[in-house]
Rosetta silent file (secondary structure, phi, psi, omega in degrees, C-alpha in Angstrom):
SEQUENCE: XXXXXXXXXXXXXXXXXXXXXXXXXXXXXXXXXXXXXXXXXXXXXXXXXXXXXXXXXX
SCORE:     score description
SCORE:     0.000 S_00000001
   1 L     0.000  -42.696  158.771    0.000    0.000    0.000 S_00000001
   2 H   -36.149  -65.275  178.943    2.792    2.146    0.449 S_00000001
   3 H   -72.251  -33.814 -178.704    4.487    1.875   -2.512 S_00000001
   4 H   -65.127  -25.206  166.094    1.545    2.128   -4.642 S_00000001
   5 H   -78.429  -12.475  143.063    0.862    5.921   -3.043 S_00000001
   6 L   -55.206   14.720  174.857    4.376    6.922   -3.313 S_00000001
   7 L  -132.231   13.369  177.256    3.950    6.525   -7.498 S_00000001
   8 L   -98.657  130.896  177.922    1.344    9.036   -6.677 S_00000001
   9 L  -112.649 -152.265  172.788    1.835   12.933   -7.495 S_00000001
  10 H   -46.891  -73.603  165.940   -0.204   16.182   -7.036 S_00000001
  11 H   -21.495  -27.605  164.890   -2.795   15.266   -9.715 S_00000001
  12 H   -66.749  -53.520  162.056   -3.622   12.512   -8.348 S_00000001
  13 H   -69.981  -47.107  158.147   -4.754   13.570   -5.232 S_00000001
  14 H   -28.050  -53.382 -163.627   -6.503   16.606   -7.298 S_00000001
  15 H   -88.507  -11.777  162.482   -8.229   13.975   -8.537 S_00000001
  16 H   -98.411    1.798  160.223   -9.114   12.139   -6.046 S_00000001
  17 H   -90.245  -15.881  163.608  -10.408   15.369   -3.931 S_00000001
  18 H   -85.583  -46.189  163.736  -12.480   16.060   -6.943 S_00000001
  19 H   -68.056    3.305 -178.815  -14.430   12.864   -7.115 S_00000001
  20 H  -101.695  -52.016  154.708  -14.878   12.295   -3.625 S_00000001
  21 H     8.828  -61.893  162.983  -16.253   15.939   -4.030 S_00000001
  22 H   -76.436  -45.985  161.979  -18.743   14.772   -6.375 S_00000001
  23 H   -36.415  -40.787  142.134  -19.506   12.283   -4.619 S_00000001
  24 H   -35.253  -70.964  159.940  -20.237   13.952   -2.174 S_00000001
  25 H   -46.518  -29.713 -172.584  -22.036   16.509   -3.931 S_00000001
  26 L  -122.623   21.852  149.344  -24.390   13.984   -5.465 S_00000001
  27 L  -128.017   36.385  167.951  -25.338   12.302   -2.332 S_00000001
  28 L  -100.100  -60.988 -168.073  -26.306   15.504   -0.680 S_00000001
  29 L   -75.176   -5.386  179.921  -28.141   16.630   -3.518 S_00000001
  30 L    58.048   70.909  157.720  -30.007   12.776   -4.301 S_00000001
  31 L  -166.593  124.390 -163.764  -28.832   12.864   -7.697 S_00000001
  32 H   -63.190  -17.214  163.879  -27.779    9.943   -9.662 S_00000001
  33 H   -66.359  -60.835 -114.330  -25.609   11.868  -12.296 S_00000001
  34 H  -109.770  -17.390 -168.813  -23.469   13.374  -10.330 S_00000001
  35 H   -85.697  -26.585 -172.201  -22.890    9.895   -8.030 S_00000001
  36 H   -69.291  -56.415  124.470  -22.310    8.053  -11.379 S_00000001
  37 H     5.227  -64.569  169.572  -19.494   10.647  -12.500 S_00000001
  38 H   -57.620  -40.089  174.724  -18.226   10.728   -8.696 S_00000001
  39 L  -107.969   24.832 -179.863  -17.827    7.168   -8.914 S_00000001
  40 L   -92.683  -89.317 -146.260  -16.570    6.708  -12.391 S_00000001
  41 L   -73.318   14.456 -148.773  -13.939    9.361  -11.590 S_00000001
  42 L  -116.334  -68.370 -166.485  -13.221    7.769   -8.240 S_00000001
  43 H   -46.132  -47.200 -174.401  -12.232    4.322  -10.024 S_00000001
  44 H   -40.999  -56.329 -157.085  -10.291    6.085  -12.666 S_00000001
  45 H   -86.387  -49.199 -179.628   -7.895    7.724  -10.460 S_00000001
  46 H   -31.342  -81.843 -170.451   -7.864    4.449   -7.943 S_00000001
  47 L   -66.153   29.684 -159.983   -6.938    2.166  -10.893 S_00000001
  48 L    18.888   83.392  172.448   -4.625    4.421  -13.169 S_00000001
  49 L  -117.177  173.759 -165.666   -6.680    4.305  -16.078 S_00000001
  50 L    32.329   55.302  140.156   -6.746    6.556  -18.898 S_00000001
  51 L  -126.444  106.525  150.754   -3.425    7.480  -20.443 S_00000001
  52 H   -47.953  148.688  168.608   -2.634    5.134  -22.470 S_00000001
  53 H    60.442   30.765 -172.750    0.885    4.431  -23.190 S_00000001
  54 H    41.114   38.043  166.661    1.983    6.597  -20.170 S_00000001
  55 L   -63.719   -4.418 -171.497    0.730    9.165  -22.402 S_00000001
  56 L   -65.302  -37.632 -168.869    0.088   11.314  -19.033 S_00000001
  57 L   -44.468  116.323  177.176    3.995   11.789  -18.352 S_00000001
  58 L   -86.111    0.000    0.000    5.051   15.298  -18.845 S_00000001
C-alpha cells in the first residue's frame, strides 16, 4: 500500500479530492448523475486508467 501511493503525485490527489467531491455533492443533492461521475472518476484515479501508453507523463 505504500508503494503504490508513493507513485502518486499532485494530480492525483486533485483527482481524487475532486471525485470524492462529487460524490459527495451527489449524495447531498439525491442525484444519480453526479454519483455516477463521482464514482466513475473515483475508479479512474484508484486504478490508473486513462493514459494510455503513459501518455500522461510530462
Amino acid at each position: 500500500m505504500v508503494t503504490y501511493l508513493k507513485q502518486w503525485n499532485f494530480f492525483r490527489y486533485f483527482r481524487l479530492a475532486l471525485s470524492l467531491a462529487m460524490l459527495a455533492q451527489g449524495l447531498y443533492a439525491q442525484d444519480k448523475i453526479m454519483i455516477g461521475f463521482g464514482v466513475l472518476y473515483l475508479l479512474h484515479t484508484l486504478f490508473f486508467k486513462g493514459c494510455s501508453g503513459n501518455s500522461c507523463d510530462i
